[in-house]
TIVO-2410 file (N, C-alpha, C; in nm, 3 decimals):
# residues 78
REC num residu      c1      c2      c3 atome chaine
REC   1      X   3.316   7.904   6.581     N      A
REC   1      X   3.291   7.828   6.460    CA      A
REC   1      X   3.222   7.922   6.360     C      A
REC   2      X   3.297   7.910   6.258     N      A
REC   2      X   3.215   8.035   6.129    CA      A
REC   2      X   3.115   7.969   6.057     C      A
REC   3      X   3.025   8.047   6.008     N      A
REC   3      X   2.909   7.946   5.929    CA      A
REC   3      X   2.930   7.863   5.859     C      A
REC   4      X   3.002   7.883   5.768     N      A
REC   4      X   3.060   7.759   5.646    CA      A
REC   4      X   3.111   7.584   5.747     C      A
REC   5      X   3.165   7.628   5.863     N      A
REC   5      X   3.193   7.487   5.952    CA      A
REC   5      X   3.046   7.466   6.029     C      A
REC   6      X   2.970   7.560   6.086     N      A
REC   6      X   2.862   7.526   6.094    CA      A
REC   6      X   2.756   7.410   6.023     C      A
REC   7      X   2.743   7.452   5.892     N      A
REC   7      X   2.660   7.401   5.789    CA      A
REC   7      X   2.708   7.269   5.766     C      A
REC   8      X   2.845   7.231   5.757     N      A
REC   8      X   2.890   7.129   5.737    CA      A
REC   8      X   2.869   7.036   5.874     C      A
REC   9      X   2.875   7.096   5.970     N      A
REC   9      X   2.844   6.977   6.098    CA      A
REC   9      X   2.708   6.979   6.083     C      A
REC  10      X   2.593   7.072   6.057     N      A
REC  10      X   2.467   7.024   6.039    CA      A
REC  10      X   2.481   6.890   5.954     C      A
REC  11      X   2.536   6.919   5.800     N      A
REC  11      X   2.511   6.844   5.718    CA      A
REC  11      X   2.565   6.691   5.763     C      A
REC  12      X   2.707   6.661   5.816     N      A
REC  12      X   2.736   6.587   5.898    CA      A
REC  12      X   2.652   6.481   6.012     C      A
REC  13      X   2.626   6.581   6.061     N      A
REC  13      X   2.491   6.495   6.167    CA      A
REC  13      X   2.406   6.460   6.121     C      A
REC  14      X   2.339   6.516   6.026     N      A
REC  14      X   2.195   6.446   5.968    CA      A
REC  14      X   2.219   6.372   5.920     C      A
REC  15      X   2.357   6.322   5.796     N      A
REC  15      X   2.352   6.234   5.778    CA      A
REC  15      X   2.417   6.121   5.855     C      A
REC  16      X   2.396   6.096   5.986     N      A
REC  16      X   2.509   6.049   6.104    CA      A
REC  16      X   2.337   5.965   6.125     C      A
REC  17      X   2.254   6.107   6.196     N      A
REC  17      X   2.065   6.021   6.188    CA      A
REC  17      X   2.043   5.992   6.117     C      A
REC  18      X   2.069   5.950   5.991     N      A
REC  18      X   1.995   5.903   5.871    CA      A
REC  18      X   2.050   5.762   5.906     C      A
REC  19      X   2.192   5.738   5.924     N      A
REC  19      X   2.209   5.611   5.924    CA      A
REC  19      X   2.166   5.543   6.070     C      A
REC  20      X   2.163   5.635   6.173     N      A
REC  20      X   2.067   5.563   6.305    CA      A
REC  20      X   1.898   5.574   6.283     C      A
REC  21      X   1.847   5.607   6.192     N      A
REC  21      X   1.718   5.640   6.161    CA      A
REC  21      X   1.699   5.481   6.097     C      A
REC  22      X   1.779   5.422   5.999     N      A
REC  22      X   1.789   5.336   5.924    CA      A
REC  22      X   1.867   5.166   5.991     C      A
REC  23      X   1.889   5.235   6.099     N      A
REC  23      X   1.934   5.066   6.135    CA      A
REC  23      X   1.898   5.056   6.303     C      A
REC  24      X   1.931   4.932   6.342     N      A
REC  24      X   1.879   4.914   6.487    CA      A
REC  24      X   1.980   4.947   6.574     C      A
REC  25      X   2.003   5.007   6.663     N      A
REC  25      X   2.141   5.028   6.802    CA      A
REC  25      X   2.055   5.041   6.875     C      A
REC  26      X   2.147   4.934   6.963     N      A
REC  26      X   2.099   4.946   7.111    CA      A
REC  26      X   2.224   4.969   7.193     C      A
REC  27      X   2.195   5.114   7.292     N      A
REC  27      X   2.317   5.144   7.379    CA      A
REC  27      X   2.318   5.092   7.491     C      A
REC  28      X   2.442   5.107   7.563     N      A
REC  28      X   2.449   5.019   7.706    CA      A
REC  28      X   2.539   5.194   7.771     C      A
REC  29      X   2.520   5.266   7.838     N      A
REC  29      X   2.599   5.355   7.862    CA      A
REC  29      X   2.625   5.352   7.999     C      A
REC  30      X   2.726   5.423   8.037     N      A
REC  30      X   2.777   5.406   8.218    CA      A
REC  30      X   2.664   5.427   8.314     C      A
REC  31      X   2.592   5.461   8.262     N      A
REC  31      X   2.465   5.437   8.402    CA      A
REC  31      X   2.451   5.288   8.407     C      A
REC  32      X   2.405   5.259   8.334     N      A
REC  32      X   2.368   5.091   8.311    CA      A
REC  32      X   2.445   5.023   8.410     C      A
REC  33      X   2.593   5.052   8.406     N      A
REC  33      X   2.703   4.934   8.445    CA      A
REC  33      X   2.691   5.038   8.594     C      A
REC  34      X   2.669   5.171   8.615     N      A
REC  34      X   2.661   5.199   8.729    CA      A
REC  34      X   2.573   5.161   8.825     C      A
REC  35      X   2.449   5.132   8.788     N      A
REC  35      X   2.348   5.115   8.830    CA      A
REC  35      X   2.351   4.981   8.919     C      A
REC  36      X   2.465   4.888   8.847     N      A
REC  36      X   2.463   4.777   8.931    CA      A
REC  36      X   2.582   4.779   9.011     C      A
REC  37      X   2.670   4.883   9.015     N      A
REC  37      X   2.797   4.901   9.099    CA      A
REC  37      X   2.830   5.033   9.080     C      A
REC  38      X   2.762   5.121   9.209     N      A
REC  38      X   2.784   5.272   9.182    CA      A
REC  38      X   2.956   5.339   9.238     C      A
REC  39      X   3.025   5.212   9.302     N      A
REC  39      X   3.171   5.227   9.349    CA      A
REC  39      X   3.219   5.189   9.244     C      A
REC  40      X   3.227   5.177   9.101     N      A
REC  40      X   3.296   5.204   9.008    CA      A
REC  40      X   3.324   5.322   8.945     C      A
REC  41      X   3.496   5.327   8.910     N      A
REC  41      X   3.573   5.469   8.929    CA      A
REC  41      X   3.535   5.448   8.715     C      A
REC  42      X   3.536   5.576   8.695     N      A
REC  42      X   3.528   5.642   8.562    CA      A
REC  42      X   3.613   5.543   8.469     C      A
REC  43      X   3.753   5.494   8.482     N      A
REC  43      X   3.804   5.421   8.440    CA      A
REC  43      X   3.754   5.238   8.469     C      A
REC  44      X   3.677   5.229   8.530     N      A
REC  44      X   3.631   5.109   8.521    CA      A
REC  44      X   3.534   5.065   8.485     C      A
REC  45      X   3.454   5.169   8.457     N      A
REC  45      X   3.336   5.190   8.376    CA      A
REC  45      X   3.370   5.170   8.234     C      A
REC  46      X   3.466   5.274   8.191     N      A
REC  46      X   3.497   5.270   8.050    CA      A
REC  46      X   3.549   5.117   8.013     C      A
REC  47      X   3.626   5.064   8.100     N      A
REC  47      X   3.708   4.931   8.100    CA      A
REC  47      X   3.592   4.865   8.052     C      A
REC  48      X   3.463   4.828   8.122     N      A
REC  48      X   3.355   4.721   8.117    CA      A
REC  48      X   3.266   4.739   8.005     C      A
REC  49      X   3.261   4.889   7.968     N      A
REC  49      X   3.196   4.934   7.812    CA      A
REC  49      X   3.282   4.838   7.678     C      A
REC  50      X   3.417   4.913   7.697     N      A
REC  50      X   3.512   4.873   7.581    CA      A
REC  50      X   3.410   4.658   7.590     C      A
REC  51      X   3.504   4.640   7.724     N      A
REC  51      X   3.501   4.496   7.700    CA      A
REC  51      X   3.333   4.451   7.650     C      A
REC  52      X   3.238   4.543   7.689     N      A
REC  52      X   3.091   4.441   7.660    CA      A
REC  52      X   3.066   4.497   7.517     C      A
REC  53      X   3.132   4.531   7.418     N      A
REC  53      X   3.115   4.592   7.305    CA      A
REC  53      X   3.244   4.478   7.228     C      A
REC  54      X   3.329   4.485   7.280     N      A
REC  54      X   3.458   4.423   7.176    CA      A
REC  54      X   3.452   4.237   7.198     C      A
REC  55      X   3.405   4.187   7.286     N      A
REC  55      X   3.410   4.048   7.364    CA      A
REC  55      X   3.280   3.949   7.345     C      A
REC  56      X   3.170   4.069   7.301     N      A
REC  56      X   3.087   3.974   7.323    CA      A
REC  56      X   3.046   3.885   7.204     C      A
REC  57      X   2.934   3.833   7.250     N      A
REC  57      X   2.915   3.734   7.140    CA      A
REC  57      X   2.750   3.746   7.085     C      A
REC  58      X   2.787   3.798   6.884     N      A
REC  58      X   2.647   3.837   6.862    CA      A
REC  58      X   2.512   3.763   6.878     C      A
REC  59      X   2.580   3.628   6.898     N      A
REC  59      X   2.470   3.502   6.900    CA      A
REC  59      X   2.378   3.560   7.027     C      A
REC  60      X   2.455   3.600   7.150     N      A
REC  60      X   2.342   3.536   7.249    CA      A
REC  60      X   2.334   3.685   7.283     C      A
REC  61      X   2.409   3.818   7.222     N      A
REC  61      X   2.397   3.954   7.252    CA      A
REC  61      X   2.464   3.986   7.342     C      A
REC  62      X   2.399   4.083   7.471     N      A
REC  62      X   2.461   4.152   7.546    CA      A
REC  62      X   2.307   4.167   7.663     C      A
REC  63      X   2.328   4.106   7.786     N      A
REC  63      X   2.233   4.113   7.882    CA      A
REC  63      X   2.325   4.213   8.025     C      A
REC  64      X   2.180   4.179   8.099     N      A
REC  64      X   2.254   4.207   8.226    CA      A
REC  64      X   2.354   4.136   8.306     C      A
REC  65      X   2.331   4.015   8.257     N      A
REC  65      X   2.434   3.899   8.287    CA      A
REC  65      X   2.550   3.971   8.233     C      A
REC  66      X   2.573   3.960   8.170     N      A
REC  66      X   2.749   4.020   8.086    CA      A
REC  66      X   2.772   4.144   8.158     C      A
REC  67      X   2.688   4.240   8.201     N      A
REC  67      X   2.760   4.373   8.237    CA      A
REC  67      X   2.812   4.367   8.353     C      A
REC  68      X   2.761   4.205   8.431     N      A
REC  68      X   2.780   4.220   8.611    CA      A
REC  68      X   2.872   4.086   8.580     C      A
REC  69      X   2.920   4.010   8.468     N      A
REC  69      X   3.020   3.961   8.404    CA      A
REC  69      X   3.189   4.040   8.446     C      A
REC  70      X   3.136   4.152   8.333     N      A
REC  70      X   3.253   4.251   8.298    CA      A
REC  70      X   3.263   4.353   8.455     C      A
REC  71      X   3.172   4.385   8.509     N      A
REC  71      X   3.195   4.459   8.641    CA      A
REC  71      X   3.315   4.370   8.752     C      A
REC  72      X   3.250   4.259   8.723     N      A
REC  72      X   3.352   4.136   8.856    CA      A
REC  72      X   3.488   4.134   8.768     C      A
REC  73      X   3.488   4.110   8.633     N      A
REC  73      X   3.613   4.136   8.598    CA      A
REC  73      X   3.688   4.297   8.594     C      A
REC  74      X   3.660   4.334   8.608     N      A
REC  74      X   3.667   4.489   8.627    CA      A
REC  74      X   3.782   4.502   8.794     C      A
REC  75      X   3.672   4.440   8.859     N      A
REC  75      X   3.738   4.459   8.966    CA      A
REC  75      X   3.846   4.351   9.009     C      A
REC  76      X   3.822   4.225   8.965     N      A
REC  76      X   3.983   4.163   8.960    CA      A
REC  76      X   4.120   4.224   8.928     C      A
REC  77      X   4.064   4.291   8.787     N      A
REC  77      X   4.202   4.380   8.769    CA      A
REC  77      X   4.242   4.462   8.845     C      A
REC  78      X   4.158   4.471   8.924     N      A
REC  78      X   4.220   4.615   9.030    CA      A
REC  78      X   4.337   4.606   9.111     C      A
***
């Protein structure tokens, strides 16, 4: 990477933290969903992310309930 693409991914990212500096996220990442089912394969992990991000509902959020939700459905599909 030459400096000129350098500077621009600096400039890029900071302003990437400026907008996580400025608002609230809360992550859920594959440990989380591993933690409660460590025999989940890489693809079923990602499966239960997508779904607890695209499915849920902003009213009542996203608990531990929903991730062991999406894990049991996870494994139906199997």
């Amino acid at each position: 990477m030459n400096l000129k693409d350098l500077l621009a991914e600096v400039k890029r990212l900071r302003k990437e933290l400026e907008y996580y500096e400025k608002n609230c996220t809360i992550v859920w990442e594959a440990d989380d969903v591993l933690s409660l089912d460590d025999t989940l394969t890489d693809e079923q992990v990602s499966w239960v992310l997508e779904r607890m991000e695209h499915k849920h509902d902003a009213t009542l959020g996203i608990s531990w309930d929903t991730v062991e939700f999406w894990i049991r459905e996870a494994k139906k599909n199997d």
